[in-house]
C-alpha positions in Angstrom: 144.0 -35.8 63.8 144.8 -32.3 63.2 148.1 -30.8 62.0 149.3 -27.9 62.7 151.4 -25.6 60.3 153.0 -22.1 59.7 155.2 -20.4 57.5 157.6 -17.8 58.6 160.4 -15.8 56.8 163.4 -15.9 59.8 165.7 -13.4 58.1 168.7 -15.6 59.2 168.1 -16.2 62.9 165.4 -16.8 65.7 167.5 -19.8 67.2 165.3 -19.0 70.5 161.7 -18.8 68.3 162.7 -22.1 66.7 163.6 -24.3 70.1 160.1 -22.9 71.3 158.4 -24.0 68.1 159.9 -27.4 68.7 157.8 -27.4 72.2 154.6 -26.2 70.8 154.6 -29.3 68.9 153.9 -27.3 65.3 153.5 -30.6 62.8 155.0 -28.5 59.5 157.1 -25.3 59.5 157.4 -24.1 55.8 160.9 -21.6 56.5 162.4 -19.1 54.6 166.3 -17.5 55.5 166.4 -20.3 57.7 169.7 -19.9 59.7 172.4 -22.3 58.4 172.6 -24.3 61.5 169.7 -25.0 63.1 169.3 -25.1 67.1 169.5 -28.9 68.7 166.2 -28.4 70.3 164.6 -27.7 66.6 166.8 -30.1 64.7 166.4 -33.2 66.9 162.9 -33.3 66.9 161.9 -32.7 63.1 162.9 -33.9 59.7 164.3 -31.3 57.5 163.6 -31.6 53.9 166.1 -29.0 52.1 167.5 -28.7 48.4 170.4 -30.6 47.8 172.8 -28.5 47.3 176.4 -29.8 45.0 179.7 -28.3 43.8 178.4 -26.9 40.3 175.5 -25.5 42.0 176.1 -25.0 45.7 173.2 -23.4 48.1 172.4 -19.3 48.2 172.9 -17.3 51.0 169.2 -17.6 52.0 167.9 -21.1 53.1 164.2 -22.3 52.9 163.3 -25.2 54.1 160.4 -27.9 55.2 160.3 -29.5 59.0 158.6 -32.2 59.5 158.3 -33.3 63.2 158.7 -36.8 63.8 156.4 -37.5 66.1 153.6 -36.5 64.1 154.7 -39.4 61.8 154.0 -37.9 58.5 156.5 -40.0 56.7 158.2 -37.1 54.7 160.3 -37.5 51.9 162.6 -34.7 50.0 161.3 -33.9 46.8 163.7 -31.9 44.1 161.7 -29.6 42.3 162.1 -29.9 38.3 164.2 -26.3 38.5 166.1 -26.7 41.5 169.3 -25.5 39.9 167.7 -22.2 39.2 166.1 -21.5 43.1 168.5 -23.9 44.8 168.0 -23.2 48.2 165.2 -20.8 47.4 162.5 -23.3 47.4 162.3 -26.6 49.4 159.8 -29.4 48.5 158.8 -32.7 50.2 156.1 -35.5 49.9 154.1 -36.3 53.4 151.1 -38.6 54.2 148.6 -36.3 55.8 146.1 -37.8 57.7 142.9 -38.0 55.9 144.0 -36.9 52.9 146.6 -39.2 51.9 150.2 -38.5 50.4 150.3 -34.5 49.4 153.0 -32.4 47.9 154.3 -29.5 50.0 156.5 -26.5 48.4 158.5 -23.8 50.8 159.1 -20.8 48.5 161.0 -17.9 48.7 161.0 -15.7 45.9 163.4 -13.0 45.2 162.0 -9.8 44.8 164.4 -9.2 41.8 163.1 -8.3 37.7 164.9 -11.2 35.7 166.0 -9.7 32.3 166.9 -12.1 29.7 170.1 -11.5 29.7 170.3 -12.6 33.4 172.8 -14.9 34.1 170.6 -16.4 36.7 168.8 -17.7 33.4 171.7 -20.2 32.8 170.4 -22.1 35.0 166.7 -22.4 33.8 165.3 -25.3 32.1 162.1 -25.6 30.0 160.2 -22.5 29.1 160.0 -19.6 30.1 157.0 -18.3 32.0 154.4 -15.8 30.2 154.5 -12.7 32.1 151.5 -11.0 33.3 149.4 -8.2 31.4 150.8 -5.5 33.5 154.5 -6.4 33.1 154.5 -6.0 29.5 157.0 -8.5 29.1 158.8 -7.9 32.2 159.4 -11.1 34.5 159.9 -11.0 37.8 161.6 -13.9 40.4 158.4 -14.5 41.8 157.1 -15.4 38.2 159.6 -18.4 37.4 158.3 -19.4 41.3 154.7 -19.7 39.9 156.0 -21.7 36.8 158.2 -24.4 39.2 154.5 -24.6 41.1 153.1 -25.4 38.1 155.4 -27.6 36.7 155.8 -29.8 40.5 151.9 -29.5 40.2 152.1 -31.0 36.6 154.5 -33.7 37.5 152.9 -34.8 40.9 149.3 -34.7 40.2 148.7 -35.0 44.0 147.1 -32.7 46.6 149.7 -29.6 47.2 150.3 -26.6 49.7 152.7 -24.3 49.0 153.9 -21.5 51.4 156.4 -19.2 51.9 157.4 -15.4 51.3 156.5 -15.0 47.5 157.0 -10.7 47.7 153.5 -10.4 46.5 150.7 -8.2 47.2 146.9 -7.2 46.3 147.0 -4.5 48.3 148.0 -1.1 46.8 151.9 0.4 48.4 151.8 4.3 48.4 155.2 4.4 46.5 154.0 2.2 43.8 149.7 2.8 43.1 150.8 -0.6 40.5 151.7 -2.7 43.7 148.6 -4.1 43.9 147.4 -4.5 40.1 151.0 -6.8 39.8 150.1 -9.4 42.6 146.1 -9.5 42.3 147.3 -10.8 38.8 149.8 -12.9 40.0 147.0 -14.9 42.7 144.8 -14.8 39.7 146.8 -16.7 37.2 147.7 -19.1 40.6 143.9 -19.6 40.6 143.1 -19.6 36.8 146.0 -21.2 35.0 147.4 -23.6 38.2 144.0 -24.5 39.8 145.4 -23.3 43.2 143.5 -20.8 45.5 144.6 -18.6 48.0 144.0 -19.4 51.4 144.3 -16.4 53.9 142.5 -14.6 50.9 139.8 -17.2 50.8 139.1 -17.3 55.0 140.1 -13.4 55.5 137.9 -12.2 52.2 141.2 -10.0 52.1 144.9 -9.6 53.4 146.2 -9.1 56.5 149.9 -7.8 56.2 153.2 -9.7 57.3 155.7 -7.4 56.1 155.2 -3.8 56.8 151.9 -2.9 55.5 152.2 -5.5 52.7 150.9 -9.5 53.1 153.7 -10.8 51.6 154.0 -14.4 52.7 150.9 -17.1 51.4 149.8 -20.0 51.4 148.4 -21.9 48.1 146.2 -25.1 47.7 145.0 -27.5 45.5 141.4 -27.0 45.3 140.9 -30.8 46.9 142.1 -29.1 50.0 139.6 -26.2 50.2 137.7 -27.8 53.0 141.2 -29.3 55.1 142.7 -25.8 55.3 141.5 -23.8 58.1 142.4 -21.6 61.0 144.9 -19.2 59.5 146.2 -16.9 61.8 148.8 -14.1 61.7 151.1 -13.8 64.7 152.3 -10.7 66.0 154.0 -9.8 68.6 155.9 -13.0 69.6 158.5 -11.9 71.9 161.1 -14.3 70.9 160.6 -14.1 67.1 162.7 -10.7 65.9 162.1 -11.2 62.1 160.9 -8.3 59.9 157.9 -10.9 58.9 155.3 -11.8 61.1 154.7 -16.0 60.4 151.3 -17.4 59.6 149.5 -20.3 61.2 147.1 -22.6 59.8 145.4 -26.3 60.7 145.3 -28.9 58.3 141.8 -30.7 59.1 
């Protein structure tokens, strides 16, 4: 059995992109800025694993999320990241059993492309240690950072086969604004691959990147290295005429 997946940053909307989905009979949709109420079609025919949001620490704007569609029967089950109070509804987790492959972790990230200072008062809600920032920050840590560190740390925790996908405002490639762009994310993969055990995917089948946001790949997927050979078939889509997001999703076949 094959399962299909993508990943897609929806900027708040595609109501119309989503009740397709639903018919296309995509297995796992990994969604960031998912729109706050999700269209019938979409809702009644997948499970929505979400971070459960409560008074003290109520959900951001910006919603990511994990569908599941039932009748793929993948058994999924929400699972609370160990820093949930610091992303809240940022990053999404769940536990599925894949065909195959058995029971396997999945993570929906979105990370902020915002520098965390330590006096940030976003830090309140960290727990544990901080993450080591890369060689070219100089000390500097970035959203996208403290996502690597809850990867490592549901990685850690789980000990289990794991995907994780999503908009993590990382690039290799170079931006002509910034010649650094692409020094800061080909060590942010690295330290995915070196210090986590995860590889890249798209960068692993594409022997490069193919971008999603402007000129810039910005959204990834990342896998336990048990998963190398399961992983296949990533695709970017452009030009869907119902999706009107500023990211172009990325499909992929879980083998």
């Amino acid at each position: 059995m094959t399962i299909k997946c993508i990943t897609a940053n929806l900027q708040g909307g595609q109501d119309d992109w989503l009740s397709q989905l639903a018919s296309e009979e995509i297995d796992i949709a990994f969604l960031q800025e998912a729109p706050h109420e999700l269209p019938k079609e979409f809702a009644d025919a997948y499970d929505i694993c979400k971070y459960n949001e409560t008074a003290s620490h109520p959900a951001y704007r910006c919603r990511t999320l994990i569908a599941v569609r039932r009748e793929a029967s993948l058994n999924p089950k929400t699972l609370e990241v160990p820093t949930a109070t610091y992303h809240r509804s940022y990053v999404a987790g769940a536990r599925v059993d894949l065909p195959g492959i058995g029971e396997t972790v999945l993570v929906s990230i979105h990370a902020s492309p915002r520098e965390i200072p330590e006096d940030s008062h976003y830090l309140a809600d960290w727990s544990g240690e901080s993450p080591t920032a890369r060689p070219i920050a100089k000390g500097v840590l970035w959203d996208s950072d403290y996502v690597l560190e809850t990867i490592r740390r549901v990685n850690l925790a789980n000990s289990l086969p794991m995907i994780v996908a999503g908009d993590f405002n990382e690039a290799r490639d170079s931006n002509l604004l910034d010649p650094e762009w692409g020094i800061w994310g080909t060590q942010y993969f690295e330290k995915a691959k070196s210090e986590l055990g995860l590889f890249d995917v798209t960068w692993s089948e594409w022997k490069g990147e193919c971008a999603t946001h402007g000129d810039a790949q910005l959204d990834h997927i990342l896998a336990t290295e048990d998963l190398r050979s399961h992983l296949i078939h990533s695709t970017v889509l452009e030009n869907e005429n119902t999706y009107k997001s500023d990211h172009h999703p990325i499909t992929w076949s879980i083998a």
